[in-house]
C-alpha positions in Angstrom: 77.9 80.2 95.2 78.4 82.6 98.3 76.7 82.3 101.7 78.6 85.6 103.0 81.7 87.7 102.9 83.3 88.9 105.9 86.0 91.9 106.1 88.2 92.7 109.0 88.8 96.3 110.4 90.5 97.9 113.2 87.6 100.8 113.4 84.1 99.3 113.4 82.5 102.6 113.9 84.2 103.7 110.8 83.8 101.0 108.6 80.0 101.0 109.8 79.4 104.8 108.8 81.4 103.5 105.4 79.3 100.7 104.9 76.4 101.9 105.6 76.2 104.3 102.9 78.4 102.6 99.8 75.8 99.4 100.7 72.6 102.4 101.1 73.4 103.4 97.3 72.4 99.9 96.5 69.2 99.7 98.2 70.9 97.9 102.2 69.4 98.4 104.5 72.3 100.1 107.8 73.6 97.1 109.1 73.4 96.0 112.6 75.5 94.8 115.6 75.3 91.3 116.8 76.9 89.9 120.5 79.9 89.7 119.1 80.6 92.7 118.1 80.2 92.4 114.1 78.4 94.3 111.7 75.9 92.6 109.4 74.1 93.4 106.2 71.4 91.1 105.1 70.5 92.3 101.3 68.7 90.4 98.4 69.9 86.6 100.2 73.4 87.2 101.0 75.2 88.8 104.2 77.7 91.1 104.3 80.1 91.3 107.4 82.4 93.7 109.3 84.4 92.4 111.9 87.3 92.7 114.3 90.2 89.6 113.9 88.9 87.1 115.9 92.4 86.5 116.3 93.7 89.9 117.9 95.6 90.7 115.4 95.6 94.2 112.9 93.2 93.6 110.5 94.7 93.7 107.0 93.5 94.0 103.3 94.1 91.3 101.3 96.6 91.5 98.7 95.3 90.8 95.6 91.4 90.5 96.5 88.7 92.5 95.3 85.0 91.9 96.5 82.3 93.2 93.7 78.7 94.7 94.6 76.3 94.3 91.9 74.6 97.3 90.4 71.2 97.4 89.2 72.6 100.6 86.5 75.6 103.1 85.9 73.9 105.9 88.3 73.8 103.5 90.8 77.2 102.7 90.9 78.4 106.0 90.7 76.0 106.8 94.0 78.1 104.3 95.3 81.3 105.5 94.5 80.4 109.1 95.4 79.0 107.3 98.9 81.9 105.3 99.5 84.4 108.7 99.1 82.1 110.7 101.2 82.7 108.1 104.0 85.9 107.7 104.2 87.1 105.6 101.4 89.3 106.3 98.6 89.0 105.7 95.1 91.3 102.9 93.1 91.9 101.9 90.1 90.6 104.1 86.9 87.8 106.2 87.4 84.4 104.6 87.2 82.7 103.6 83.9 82.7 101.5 81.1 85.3 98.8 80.2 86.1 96.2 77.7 86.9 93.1 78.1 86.8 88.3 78.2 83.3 89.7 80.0 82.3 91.8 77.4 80.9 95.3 78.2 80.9 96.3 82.2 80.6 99.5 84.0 83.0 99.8 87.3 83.5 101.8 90.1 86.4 100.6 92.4 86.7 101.5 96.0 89.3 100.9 99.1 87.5 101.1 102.4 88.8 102.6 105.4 90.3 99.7 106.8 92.1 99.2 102.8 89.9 96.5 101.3 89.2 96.5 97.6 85.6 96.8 96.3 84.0 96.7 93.2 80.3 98.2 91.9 79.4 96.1 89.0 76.8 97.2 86.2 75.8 94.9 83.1 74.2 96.2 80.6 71.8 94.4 78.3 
């Protein structure tokens, strides 16, 4: 349904260390600079994007929004949690693991960035 997802910061260089390793834990490859000054991760079809606003403005986090990561297993979205602290981010939410729910049974790990956003590592089991 997605073509891409784009995130605004004030800090590129330290949303680029961040994402670099919380997007590493599931199997990104570092993302990479184009002319304009944006960060992009290319990673099983879809892109990924940091960026200043184009507009000059701060960037801020948007209220209410939450971008999810899928997981291939638990581990693997606790390496991304552990990544994401160890780079700057902070945890939200409860800590990660298993929850109940209109989904049935999911494992999460939720994440702010440094620049604020709210992120999500998703695991389904079988």
């Amino acid at each position: 349904m997605f073509s891409h997802v784009m995130v605004g910061t004030n800090d590129i260089d330290k949303s680029k260390t961040f994402y670099d390793a919380v997007l590493g834990a599931l199997g990104a490859k570092p993302g990479f600079t184009d002319d304009k000054g944006r960060v992009i991760y290319m990673h099983n079809g879809a892109l990924f994007m940091i960026t200043k606003p184009i507009d000059g403005q701060p960037a801020t986090p948007a209220n209410g929004g939450t971008i999810g990561f899928a997981a291939t297993s638990s581990d693997q979205a606790d390496a991304w949690h552990a990544a994401g602290i160890t780079h700057g981010g902070t945890t939200c939410e409860d800590p990660p693991g298993y929850r109940e729910g209109g989904f049935g049974k999911l494992y999460l790990a939720y994440l702010r960035d440094p620049a604020g956003n709210k992120l999500c590592a998703l695991y389904r089991p079988a």
